[in-house]
C-alpha positions in Angstrom: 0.0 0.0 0.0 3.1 2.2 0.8 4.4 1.9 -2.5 1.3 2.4 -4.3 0.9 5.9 -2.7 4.8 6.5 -3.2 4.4 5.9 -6.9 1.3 7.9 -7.3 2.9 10.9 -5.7 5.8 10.8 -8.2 3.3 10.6 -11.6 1.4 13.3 -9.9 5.1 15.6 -9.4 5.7 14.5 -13.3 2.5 15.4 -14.6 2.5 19.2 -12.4 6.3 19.9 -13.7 5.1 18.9 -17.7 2.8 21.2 -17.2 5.2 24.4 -15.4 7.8 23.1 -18.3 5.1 23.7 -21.1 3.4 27.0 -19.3 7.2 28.6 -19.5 8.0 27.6 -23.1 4.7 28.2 -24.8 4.2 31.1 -27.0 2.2 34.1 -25.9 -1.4 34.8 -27.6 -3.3 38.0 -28.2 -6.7 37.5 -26.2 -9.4 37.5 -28.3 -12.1 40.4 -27.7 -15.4 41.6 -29.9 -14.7 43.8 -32.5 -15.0 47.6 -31.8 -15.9 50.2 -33.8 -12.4 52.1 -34.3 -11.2 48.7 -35.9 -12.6 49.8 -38.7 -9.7 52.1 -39.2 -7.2 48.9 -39.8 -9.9 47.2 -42.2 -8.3 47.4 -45.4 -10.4 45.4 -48.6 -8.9 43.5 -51.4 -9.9 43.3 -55.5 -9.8 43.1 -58.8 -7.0 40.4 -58.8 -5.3 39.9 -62.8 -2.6 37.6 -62.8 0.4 38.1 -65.3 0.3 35.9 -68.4 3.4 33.8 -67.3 1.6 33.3 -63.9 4.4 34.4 -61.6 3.0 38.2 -60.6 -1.1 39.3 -59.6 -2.1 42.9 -59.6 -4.9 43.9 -57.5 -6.9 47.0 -56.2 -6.4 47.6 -52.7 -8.5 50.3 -50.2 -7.9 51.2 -46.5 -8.7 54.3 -45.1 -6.4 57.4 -45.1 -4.1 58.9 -42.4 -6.8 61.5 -41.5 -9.7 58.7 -41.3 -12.0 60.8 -43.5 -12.2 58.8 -46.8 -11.1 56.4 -48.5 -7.6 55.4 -50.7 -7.5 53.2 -53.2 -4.3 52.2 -55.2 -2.6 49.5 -57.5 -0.7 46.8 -55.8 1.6 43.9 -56.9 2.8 40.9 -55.5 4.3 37.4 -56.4 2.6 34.0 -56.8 5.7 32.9 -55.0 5.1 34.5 -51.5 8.8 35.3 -51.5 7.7 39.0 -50.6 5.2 41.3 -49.3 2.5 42.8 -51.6 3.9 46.2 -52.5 2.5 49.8 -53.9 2.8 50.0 -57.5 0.6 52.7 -59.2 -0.4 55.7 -56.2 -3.3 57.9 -56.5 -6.9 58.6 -55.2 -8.6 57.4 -58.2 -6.3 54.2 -59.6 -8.3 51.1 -60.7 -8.8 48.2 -63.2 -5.3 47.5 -63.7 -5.0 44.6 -66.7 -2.3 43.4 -67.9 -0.3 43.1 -71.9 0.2 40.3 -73.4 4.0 40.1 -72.8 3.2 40.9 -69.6 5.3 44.6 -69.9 2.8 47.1 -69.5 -0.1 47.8 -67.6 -3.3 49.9 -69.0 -5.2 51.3 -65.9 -8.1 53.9 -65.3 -6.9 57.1 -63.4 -9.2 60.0 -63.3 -12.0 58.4 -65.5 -9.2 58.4 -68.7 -7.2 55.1 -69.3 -3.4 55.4 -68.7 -0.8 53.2 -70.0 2.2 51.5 -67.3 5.8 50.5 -67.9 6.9 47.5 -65.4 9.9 48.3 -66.9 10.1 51.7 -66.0 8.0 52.1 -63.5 6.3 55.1 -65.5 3.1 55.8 -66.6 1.7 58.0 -69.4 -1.9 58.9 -70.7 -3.7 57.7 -73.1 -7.0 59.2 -74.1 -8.7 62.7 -72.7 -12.1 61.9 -73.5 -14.9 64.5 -72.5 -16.8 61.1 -71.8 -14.1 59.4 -70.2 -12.7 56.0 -70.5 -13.2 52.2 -69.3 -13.6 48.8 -69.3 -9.9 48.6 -71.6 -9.2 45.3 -73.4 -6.1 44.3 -75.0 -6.1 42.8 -77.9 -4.2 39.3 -78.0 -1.1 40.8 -80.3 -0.6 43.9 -77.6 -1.3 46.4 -80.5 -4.6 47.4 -79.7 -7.1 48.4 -77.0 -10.1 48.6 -76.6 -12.6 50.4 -74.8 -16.2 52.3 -73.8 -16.4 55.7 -73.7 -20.1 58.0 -73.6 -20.9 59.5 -76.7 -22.7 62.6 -76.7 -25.8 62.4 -79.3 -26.4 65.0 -81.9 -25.7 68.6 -80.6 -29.1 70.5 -80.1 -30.6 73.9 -81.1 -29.7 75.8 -77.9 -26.8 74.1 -77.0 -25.1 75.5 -80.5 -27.0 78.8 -80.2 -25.1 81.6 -79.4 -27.8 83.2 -77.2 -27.9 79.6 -75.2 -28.0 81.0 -71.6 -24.4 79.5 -69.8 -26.7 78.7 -66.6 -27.1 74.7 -66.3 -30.3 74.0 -64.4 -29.5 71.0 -61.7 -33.5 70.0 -62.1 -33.5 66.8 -63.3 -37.1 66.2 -65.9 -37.8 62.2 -65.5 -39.4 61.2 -68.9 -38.3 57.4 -69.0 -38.5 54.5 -66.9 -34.8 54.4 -66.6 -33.7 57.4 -65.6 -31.4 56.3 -62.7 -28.6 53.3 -61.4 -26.4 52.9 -58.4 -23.4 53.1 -60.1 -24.0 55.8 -62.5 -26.4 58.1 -61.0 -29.0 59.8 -63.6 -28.6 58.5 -66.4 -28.2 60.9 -69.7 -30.6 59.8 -72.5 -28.7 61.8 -74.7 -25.2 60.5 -74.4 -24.3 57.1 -75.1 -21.6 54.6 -74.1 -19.4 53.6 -77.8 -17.0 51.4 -78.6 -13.4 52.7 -79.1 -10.1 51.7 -80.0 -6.5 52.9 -79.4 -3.5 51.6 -81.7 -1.0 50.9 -78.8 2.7 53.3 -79.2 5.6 51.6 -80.5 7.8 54.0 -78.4 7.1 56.4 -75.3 7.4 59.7 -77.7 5.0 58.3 -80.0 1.3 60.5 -79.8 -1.6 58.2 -79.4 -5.2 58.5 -81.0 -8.5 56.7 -80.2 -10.8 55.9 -82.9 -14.9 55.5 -82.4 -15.8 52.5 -83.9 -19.1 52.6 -83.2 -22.0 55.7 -82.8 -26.1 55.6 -82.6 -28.6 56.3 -79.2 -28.2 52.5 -77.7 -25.7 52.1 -74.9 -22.9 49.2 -76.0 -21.3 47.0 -73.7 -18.8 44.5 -73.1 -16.4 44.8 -75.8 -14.3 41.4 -76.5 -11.5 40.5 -79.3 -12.0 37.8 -81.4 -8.8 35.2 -80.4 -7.0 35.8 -84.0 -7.5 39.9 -83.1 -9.4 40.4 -86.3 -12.6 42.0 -84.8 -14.8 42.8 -82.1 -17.5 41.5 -80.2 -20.0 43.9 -78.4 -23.4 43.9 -77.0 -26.4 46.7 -76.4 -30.1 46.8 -75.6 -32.8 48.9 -75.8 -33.6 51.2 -72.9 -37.3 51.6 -73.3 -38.3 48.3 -73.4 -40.5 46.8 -70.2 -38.5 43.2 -70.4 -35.0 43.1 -71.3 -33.3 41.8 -74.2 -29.6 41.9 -75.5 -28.1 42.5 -79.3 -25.0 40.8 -79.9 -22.9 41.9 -82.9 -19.3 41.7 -84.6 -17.5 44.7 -85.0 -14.8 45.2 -87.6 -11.8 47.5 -87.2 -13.1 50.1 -89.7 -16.5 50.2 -87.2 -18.9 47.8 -89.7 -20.7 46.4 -87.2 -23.1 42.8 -87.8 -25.8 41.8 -85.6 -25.5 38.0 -84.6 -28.6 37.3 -82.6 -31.3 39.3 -80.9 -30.8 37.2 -77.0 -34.4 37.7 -75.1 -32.8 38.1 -72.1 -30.5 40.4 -69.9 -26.7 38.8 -70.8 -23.2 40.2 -69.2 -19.9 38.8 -68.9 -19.1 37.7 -72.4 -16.3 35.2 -73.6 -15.2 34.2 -76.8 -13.7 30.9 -77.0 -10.4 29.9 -78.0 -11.0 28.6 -81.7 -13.5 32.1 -81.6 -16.7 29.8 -82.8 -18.5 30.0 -79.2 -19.6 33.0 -76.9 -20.3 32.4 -72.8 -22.4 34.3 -71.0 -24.4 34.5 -68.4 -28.1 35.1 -68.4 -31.7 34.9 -66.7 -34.6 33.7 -68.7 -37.4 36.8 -68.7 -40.8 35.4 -67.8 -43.9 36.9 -68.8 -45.9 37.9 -66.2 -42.0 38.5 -64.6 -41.2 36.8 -61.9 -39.6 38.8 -58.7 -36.0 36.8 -59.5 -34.8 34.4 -62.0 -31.3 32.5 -61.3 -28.9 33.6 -63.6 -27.6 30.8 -65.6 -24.6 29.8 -67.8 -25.1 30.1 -71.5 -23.3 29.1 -74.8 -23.8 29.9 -78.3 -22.4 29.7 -81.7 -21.6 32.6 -82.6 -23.9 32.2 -86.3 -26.3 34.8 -87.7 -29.8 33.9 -85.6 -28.1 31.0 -83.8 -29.8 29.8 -80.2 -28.1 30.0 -77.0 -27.7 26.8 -74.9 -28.6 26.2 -71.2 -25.8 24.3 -69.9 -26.7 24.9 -65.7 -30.9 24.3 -66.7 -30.3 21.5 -64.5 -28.4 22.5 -61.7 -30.5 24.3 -59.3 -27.8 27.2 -58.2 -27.4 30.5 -59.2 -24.2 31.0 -61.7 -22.4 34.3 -60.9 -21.1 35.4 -57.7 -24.2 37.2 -56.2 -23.2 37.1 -53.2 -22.4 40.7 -51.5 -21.3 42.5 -48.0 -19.3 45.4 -46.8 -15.9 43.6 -47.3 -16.4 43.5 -51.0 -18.1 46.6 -52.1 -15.4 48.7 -51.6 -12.9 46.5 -54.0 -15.0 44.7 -56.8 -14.4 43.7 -60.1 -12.3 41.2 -62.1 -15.4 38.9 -61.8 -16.1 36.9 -65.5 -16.3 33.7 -67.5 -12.8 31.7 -68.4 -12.9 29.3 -71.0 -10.1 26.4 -70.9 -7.1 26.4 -73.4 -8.7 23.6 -75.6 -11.9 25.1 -75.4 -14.5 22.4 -73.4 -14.5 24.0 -70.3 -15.5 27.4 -68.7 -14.3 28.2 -65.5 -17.3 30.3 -63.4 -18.1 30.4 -60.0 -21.8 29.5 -58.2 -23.7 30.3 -55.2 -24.6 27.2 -53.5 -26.5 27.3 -49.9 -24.7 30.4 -48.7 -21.2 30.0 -49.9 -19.6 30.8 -53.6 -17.4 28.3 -54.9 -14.8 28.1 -57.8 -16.6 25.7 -60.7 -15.5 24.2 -64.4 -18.4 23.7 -66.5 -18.2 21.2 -69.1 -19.3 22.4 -72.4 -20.1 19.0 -73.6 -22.2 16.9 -71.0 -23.0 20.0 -68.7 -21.5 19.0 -65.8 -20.3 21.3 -63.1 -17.5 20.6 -60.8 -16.7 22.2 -57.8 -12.9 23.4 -57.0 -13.1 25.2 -54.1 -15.1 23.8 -51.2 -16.1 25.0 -47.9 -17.9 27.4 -45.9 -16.2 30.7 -47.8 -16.8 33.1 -50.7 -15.1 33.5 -54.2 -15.5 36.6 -54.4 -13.5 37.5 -57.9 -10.6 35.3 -60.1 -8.7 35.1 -62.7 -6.4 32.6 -64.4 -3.2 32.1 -66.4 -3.9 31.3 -69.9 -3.0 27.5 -69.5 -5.8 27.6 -66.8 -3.3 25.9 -64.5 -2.9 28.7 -62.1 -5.8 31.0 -60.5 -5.5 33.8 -58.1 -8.7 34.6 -56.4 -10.0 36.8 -53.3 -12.1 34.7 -50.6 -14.1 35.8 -48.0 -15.2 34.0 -44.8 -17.2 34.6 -41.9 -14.1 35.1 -39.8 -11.7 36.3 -42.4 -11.5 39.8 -44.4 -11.5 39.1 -48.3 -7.9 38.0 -49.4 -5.8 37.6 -51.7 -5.4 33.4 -52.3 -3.2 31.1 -55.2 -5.5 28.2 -56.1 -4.1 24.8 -57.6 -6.6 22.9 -60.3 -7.2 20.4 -57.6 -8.8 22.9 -55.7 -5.4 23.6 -53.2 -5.1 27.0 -51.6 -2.6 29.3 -50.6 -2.5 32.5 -49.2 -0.9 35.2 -51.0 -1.5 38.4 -48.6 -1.0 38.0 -44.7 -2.0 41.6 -44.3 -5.7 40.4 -43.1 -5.1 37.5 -41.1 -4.5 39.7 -38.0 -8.2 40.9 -38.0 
């Protein structure tokens, strides 16, 4: 019986001095506390990722408030797929955003001011490139890197008093509602008579070289969208009518020397078009228009050959989950963009992501059986991607109830990695 209790006293003197030995050596942690409202200072919201074309370098738009806490600052910042450094400032300025990359992966077009400006990695200067009364977006390169294109708004033909030389300078700021669409959150009132165009600028061979945009297209329908053709020989655009009670999209093919063709009147609202690679196919997405309409109708993924009068394709009629990331929050409303359709180097798949029971994963859809695969998984929003060209490499920005939206690497199998440890303090 002596024993016994001997022995028990010495496990009981092993187990206490384990315990002082792993007390002294174990690593301090910040206690955990509920969030307070001055944390909002330190918030700081991720975006608009765009990978390089050799897959080794994402740009992205990045926002945290400013030294005086009274707005806003946004800016251009670049870091390596690697994660052998920090993410790092690359273009300053209030209003920097939609940073896409050339080709050769050189250059940089961006948005500064409303106008589109034009970056040097190489030198790490930037010039302008248009000075457009109605601004400039939405840039695309075109696959060679000699062209870009883009939407600027229009005015309409010049009226009586406005070329009059008794017109009175004053500008009334009374706004006269005579359409059903006279107003959007993005844009404020909109301007029936000024419309958004196709344009295109031939790219500088040198940085003394002036540069001119050309207007390819012109008439009193907004355009939209503007894709290249993979061979660079055309255009794709699409517009609808602004009057009409249920929506429809015209999609047409635009030449370089603005002759533009109408391929198919779609009866249904359409965005985020893709040509793919052999340029016979567009994607898109798309919800059906009912009549009577219904309150919502889940936005779908479409394909169609791009024929005079051809019929799109359904290929997610049977999978009951909305296509398009429609999920939304204060941590991404601040830094969006960069969302779209990806089709695969050999041209079968399209890369998308779905909403599915709360969360938004990363999906391929099979063009040929319709299948949809899931490559992210787990409680957690893709918020934006994009992808190398071999479709083996995809940078995305994820969002989770306990995590700021971030800047991740994702594998085809679905692997993640993070890319930007600023967040992961919050």
């Amino acid at each position: 019986m002596k024993s016994k209790l001997i022995a028990l006293l010495i496990l009981m003197s092993i187990v206490c001095l384990s315990g002082i030995h792993q007390d002294i050596h174990a690593q301090p942690q910040a206690a955990k506390r509920a969030i307070r409202e001055m944390d909002l200072f330190d918030f700081v919201w991720i975006g608009d990722p765009q990978i390089s074309p050799n897959g080794s370098q994402v740009v992205f738009y990045r926002v945290a408030p400013n030294q005086q806490r009274t707005d806003y600052d946004g800016a251009i910042w670049i870091v390596p797929t690697s994660g052998n450094s920090s993410p790092a400032e690359l273009i300053t300025g209030k209003n920097v955003s939609n940073a896409r990359w050339s080709p050769d992966g050189q250059s940089l077009i961006y948005r500064r001011d409303g106008q589109l400006s034009l970056f040097s990695l190489r030198t790490k200067e930037s010039r302008t490139l248009t000075s457009l009364p109605g601004g400039a977006g939405g840039a695309v390169w075109s696959p060679d890197g000699r062209r870009v294109a883009f939407l600027s708004s229009t005015p309409d033909e010049q009226t009586a008093s406005e070329g009059s030389p008794n017109a009175s300078d004053h500008k009334s700021d009374v706004h006269v509602i005579t359409e059903a669409s006279y107003h959007t959150g993005g844009r404020g009132y909109l301007n029936h008579t000024s419309h958004q165009h196709v344009w295109v600028l031939d790219m500088p061979d040198g940085a003394n070289e002036s540069v001119k945009a050309r207007q390819l297209t012109n008439g009193k329908l907004d355009d939209n969208e503007p894709v290249w053709a993979p061979d660079g020989s055309r255009l794709y655009f699409m517009n609808a009518p602004v009057d009409e009670q249920f929506t429809r999209r015209f999609l047409y093919s635009l030449s370089l020397n603005g002759q533009a063709t109408k391929i198919a009147t779609i009866p249904m609202g359409i965005f985020h078009l893709a040509i793919s690679p052999d340029g016979r196919r567009a994607a898109f997405h798309g919800a059906v228009v009912t009549e009577p309409p219904r309150s919502y109708s889940q936005f779908d993924l479409w394909v169609m050959e791009l024929k005079t009068n051809a019929t799109p394709r359904n290929l997610t009629a049977n999978y009951d989950f909305d296509m398009n990331n429609t999920i939304t929050g204060d941590n991404n409303n601040l830094a969006t963009n960069g969302q779209g359709l990806r089709w695969s180097p050999e041209g079968r798949f399209v890369f998308d992501v779905s909403d599915k029971w709360g969360h938004t994963a990363l999906v391929r859809i099979d063009t040929q059986t319709n299948a949809v695969e899931e490559i992210t998984k787990g409680d957690q929003a893709v918020l934006n991607f994009s992808l190398t060209p071999d479709a083996r490499t995809f940078v995305t920005v994820i969002s989770n109830p306990v995590m700021m939206a971030d800047l991740f690497v994702i594998s085809p199998d679905g692997t993640q990695r993070r890319l930007d440890p600023e967040t992961a303090e919050l």
